[in-house]
C-alpha positions as CSV (number, residue, x, y, z in Angstrom):
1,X,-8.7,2.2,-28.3
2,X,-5.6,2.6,-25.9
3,X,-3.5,5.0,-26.7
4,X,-0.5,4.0,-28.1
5,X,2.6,3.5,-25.2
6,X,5.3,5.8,-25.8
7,X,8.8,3.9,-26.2
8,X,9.6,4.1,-22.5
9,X,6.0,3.7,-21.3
10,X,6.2,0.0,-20.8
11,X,9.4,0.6,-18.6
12,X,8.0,3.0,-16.0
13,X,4.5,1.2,-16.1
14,X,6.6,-2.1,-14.9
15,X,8.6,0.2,-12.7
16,X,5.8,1.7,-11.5
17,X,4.0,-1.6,-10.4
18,X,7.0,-2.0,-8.5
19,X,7.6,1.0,-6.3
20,X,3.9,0.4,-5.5
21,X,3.5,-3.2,-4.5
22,X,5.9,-3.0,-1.9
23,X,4.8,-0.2,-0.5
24,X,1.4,-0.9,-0.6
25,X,2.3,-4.8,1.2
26,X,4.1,-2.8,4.3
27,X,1.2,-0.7,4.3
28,X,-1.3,-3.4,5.1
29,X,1.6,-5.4,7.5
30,X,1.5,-2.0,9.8
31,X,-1.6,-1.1,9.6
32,X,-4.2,-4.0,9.1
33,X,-6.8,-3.6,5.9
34,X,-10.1,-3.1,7.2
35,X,-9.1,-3.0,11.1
36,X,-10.8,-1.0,13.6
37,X,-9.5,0.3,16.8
38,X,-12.3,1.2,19.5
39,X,-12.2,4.0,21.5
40,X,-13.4,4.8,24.3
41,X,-13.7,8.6,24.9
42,X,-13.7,10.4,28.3
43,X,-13.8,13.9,27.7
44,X,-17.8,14.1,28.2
45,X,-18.8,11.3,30.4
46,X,-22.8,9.7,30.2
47,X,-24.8,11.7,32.5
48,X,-28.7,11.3,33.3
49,X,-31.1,8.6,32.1
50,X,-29.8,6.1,29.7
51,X,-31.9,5.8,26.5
52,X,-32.9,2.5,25.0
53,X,-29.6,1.2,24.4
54,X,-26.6,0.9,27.1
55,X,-24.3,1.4,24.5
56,X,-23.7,2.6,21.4
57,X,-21.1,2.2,18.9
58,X,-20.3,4.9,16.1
59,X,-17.8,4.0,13.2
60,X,-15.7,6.8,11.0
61,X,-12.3,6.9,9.4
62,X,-9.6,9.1,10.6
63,X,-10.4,11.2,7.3
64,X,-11.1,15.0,7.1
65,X,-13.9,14.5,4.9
66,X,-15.8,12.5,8.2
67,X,-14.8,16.0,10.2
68,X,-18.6,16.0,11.1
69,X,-17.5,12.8,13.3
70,X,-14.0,13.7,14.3
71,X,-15.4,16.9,15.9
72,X,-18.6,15.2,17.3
73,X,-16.9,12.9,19.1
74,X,-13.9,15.1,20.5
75,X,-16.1,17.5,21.4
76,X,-18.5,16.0,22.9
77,X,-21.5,16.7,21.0
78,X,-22.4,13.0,20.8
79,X,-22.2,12.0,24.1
80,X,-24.0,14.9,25.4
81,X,-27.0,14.0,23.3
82,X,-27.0,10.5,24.7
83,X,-27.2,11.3,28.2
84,X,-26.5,7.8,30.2
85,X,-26.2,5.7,26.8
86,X,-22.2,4.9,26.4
87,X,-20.9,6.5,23.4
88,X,-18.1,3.8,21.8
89,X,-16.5,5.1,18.6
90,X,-14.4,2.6,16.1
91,X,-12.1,4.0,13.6
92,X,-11.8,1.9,9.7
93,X,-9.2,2.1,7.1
94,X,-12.0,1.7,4.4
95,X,-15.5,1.7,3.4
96,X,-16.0,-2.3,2.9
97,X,-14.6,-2.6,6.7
98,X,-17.3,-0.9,7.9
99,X,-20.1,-1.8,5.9
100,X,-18.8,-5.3,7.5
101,X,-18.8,-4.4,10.9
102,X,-21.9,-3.1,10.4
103,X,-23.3,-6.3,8.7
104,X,-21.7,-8.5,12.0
105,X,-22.8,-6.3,14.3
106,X,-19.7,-4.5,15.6
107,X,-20.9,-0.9,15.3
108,X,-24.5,0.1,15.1
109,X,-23.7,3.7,13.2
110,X,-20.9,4.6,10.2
111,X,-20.1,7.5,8.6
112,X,-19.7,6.1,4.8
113,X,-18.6,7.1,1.5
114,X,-21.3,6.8,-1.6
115,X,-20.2,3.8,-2.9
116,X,-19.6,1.5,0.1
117,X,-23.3,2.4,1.0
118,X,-24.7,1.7,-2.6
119,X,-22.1,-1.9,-2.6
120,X,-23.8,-2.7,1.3
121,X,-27.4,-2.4,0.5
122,X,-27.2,-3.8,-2.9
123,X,-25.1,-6.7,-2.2
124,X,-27.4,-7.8,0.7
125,X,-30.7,-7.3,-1.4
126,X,-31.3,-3.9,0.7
127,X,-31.0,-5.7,4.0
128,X,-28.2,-4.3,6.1
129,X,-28.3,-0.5,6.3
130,X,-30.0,2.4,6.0
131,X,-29.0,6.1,5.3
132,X,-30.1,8.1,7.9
133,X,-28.3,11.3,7.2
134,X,-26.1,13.7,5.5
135,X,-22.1,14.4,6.7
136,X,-20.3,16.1,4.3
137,X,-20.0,17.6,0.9
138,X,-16.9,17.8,-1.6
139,X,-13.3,17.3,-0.3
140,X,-12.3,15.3,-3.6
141,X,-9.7,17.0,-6.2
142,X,-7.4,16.1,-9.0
143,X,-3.9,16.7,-8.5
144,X,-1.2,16.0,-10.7
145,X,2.9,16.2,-11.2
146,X,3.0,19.6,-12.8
147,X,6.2,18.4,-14.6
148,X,4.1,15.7,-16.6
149,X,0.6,16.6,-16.6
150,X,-0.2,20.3,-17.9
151,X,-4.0,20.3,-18.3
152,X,-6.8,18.1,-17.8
153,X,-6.2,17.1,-21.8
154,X,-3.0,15.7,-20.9
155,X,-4.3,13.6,-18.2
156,X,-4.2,10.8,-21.5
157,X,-1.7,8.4,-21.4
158,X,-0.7,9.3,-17.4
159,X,-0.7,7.2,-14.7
160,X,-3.5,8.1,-12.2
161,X,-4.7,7.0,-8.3
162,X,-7.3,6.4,-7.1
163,X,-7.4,5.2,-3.9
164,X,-9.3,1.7,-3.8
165,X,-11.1,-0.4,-6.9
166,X,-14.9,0.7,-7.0
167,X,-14.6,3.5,-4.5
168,X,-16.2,6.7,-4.2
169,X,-13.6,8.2,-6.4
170,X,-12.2,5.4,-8.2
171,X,-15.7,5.5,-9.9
172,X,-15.6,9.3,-9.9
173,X,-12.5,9.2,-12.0
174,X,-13.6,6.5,-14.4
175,X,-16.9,8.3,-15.1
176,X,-15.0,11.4,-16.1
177,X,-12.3,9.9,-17.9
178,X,-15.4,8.2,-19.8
179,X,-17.0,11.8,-20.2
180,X,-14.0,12.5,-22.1
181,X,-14.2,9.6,-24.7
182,X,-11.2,8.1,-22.8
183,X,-11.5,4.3,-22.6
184,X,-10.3,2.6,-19.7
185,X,-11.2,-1.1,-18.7
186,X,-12.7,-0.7,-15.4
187,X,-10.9,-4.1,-13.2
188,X,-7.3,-3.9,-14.5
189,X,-7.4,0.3,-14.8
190,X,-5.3,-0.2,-18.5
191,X,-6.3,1.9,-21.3
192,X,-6.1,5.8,-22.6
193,X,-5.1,6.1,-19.1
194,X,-3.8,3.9,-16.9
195,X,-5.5,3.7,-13.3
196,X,-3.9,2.3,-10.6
197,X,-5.1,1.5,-7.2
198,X,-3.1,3.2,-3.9
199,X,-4.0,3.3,-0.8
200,X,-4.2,6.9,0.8
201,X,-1.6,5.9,3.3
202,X,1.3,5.1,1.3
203,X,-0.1,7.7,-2.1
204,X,2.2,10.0,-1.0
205,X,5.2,8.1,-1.3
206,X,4.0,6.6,-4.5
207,X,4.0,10.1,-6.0
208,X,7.2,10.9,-4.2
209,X,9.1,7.9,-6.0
210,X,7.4,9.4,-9.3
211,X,5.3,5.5,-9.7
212,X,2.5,7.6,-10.4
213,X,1.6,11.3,-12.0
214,X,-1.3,12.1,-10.3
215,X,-4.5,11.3,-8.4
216,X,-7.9,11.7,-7.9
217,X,-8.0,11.5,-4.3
218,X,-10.2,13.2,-1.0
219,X,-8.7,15.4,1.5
220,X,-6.5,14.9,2.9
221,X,-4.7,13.1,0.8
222,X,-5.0,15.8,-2.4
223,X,-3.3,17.9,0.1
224,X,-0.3,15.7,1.1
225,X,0.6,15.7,-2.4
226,X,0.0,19.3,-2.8
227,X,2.5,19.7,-0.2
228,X,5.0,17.3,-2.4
229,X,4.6,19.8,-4.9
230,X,1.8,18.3,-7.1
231,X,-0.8,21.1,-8.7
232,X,-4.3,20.7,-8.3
233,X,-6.0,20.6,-11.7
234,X,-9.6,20.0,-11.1
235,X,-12.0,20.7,-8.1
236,X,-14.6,17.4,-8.3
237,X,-17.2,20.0,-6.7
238,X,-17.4,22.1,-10.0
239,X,-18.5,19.1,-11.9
240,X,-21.5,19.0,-10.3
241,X,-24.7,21.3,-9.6
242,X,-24.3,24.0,-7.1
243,X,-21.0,22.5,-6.4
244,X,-22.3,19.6,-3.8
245,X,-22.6,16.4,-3.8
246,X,-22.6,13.7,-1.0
247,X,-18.7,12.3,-0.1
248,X,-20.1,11.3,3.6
249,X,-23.3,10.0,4.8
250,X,-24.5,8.4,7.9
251,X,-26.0,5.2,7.4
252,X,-27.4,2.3,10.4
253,X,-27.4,-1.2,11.1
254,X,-31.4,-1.6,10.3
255,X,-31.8,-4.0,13.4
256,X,-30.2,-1.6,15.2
257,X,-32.5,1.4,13.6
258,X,-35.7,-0.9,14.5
259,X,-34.9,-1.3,18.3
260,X,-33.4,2.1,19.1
261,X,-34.7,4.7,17.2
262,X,-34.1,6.6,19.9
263,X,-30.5,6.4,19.9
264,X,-29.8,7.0,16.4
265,X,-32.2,10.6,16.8
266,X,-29.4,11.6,19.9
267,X,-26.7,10.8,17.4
268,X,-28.0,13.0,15.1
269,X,-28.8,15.6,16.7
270,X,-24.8,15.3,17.8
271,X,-24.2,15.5,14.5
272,X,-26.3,18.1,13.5
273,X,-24.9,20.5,16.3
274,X,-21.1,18.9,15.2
275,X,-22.1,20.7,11.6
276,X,-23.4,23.8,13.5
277,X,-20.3,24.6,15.5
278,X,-18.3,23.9,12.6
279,X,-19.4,26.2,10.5
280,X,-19.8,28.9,13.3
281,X,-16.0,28.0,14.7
282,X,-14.3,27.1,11.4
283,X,-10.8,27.8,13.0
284,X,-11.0,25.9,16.2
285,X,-13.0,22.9,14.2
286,X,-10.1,22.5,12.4
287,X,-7.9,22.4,15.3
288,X,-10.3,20.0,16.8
289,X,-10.2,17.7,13.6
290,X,-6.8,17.5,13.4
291,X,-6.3,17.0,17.3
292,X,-8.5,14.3,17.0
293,X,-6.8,12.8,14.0
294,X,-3.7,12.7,16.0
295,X,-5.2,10.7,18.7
296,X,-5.9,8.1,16.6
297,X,-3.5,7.9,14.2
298,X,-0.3,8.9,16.7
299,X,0.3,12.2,13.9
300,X,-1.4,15.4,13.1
301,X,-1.8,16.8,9.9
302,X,0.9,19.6,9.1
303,X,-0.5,22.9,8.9
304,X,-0.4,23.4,5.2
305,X,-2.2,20.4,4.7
306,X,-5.0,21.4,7.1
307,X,-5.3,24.5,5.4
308,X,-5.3,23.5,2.0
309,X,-7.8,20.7,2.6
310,X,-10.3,22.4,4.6
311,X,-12.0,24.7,2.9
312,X,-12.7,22.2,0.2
313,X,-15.0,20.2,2.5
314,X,-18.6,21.7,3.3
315,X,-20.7,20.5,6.3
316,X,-23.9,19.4,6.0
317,X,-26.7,17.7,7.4
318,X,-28.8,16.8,4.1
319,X,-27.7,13.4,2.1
320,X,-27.9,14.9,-0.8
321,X,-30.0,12.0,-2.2
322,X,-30.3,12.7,-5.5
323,X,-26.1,12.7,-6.0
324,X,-26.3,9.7,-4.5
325,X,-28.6,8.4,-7.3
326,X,-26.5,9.5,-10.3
327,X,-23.2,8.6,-8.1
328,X,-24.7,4.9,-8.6
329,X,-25.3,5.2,-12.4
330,X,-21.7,6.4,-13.0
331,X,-20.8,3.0,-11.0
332,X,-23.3,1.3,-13.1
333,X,-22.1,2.3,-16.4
334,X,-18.3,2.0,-15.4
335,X,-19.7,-1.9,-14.9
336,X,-18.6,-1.7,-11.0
337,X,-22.0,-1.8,-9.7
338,X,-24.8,-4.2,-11.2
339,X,-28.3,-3.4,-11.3
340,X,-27.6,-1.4,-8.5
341,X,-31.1,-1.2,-5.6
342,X,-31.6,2.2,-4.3
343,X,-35.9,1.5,-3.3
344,X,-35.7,2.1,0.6
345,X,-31.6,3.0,1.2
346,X,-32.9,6.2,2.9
347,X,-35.0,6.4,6.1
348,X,-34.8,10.2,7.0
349,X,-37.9,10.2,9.6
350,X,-35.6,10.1,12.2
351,X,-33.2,13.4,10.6
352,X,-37.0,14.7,9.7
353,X,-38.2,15.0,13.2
354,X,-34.5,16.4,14.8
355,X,-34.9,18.7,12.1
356,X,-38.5,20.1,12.9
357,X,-38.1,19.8,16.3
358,X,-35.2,22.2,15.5
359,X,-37.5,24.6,13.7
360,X,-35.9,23.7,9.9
361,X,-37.2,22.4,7.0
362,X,-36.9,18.7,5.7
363,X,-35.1,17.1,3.9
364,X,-35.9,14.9,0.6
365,X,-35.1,11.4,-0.3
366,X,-34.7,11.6,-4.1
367,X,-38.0,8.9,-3.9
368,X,-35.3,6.4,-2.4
369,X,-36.9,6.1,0.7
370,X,-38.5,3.4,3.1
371,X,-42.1,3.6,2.2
């Protein structure tokens, strides 16, 4: 049952509410829910032969945890792999965005979270994308107000973000809230703790006006509220094994996959090398991240939040399948995701043959892929 609200709990809870609302409304005036701003880049201009496609358009957030993308795209890594074929890059708020534009046609390529993937291809009865490809690992903490919360017991009864309804971590939160015998009811967040949904952008200021006592949140957002003075309380990587599990992968438009396989082996091989030089340069892959994050959002990342956030994000080239799998039964059983379809989400031929061709091993499907 809910925990029983303390005498002033009703109070801040309404109080709470509204700090948030307001700040959440201005949020989507500025900034547009779901909009995309395309870019086009000129650092590395198409040379040689075009490949099957004149163009092609690559989709990502201005997010730390889509560094992979951030870095292949200011560095050029992308657009050197594509020779004459036009590299176009769009930028989303949020995972449904994307998974739209995909759908419509807008982009051909997006770097995705887990559970806009799973909601995409289960929603259109395994129709409209296809995971081609690994991003990033981890990136994802708990971080709380220090003054209220103490320990991960006395996370009960607080108030915690997460930053969209049925989201990658908005289901990573429930599942381990529900791990804990906590319940919660899953659409309005009320119960042994209350979940309320902020968007990254204004989180920050939530916490600042004290609407909310911590969050469960990716990077770099766990990091802006470090730098408020919140304390980070629990790494999501150490709840799972080896300390990885998927936050980005790289998923198609399967027309687009069809016509121009082609393309999408250039863009991953981009990718690939992105990962490589990221992991061999971690200090100027940082600085390209951020410069590139200040490009398109107008503002870098301060320097302690950069620091703080990077090194919880690995680089990766495998999807990490089978997370993906029991990433979609914690949405099940939360009752976010019904009768989720996973048969044929993954087409890794194309990764496959970048990979050999590069002398390294492949990588598996979990059994989740086109057959």
């Amino acid at each position: 049952m809910p925990a029983t609200p303390r005498p002033r709990s009703a109070p801040r809870g309404r109080l709470a509410l509204a700090a948030v609302l307001p700040l959440l409304l201005a949020a989507l005036v500025s900034c547009g829910y779901g909009s995309q701003a395309v870019e086009n880049r000129a650092k590395v201009v198409p040379q040689g032969p075009k490949l099957s496609a004149d163009t092609v358009r690559v989709g990502y957030f201005a997010n730390l945890t889509h560094g992979t993308a951030l870095v292949g795209d200011r560095e050029g890594f992308f657009q050197r792999e594509l020779r004459g074929t036009r590299l176009r890059t769009a930028t989303f708020n949020a995972g449904p965005s994307a998974v739209e534009a995909l759908n419509a046609g807008s982009v051909d390529i997006a770097y995705l979270g887990p559970s806009p993937a799973l909601n995409g291809y289960t929603r259109s009865g395994g129709k409209n994308l296809r995971i081609v490809g690994g991003a990033a690992s981890g990136g994802v903490r708990l971080v709380v107000n220090p003054e209220r919360v103490k320990d991960l017991a006395d996370v009960r009864g607080k108030r915690i973000a997460t930053p969209q309804l049925g989201n990658t971590q908005d289901v990573a939160f429930l599942h381990w809230a529900a791990e804990r015998g906590w319940k919660v009811d899953p659409q309005s967040g009320k119960g042994d703790v209350s979940v309320l949904r902020v968007d990254n952008k204004i989180l920050p200021d939530a916490y600042r006006s004290g609407s909310v006592d911590g969050a469960w949140a990716p990077e770099p957002t766990a990091s802006k509220l470090i730098a408020e003075g919140a304390k980070p309380l629990l790494d999501e990587a150490s709840l799972w094994p080896g300390g990885r599990f998927v936050i980005t992968n790289i998923a198609v438009a399967q027309p687009f996959l069809e016509r121009h396989p082609d393309v999408v082996e250039a863009v991953l091989r981009g990718s690939l090398k992105a990962n490589a030089w990221i992991t061999a340069h971690p200090g100027q892959a940082k600085a390209a991240a951020n410069a590139r994050i200040e490009e398109l959002t107008g503002k870098a990342l301060p320097a302690e939040v950069i620091d703080s956030a990077w090194p919880t994000i690995r680089f990766l080239d495998d999807p990490l399948a089978g997370t993906l799998r029991e990433q979609a039964r914690h949405a099940e059983a939360a009752g976010l995701l019904e009768e989720p379809r996973l048969d044929g989400i993954y087409d890794l031929r194309p990764l496959n043959r970048v990979l050999a061709a590069q002398g390294r091993a492949p990588v598996e499907d979990a059994g989740l892929g086109v057959r």
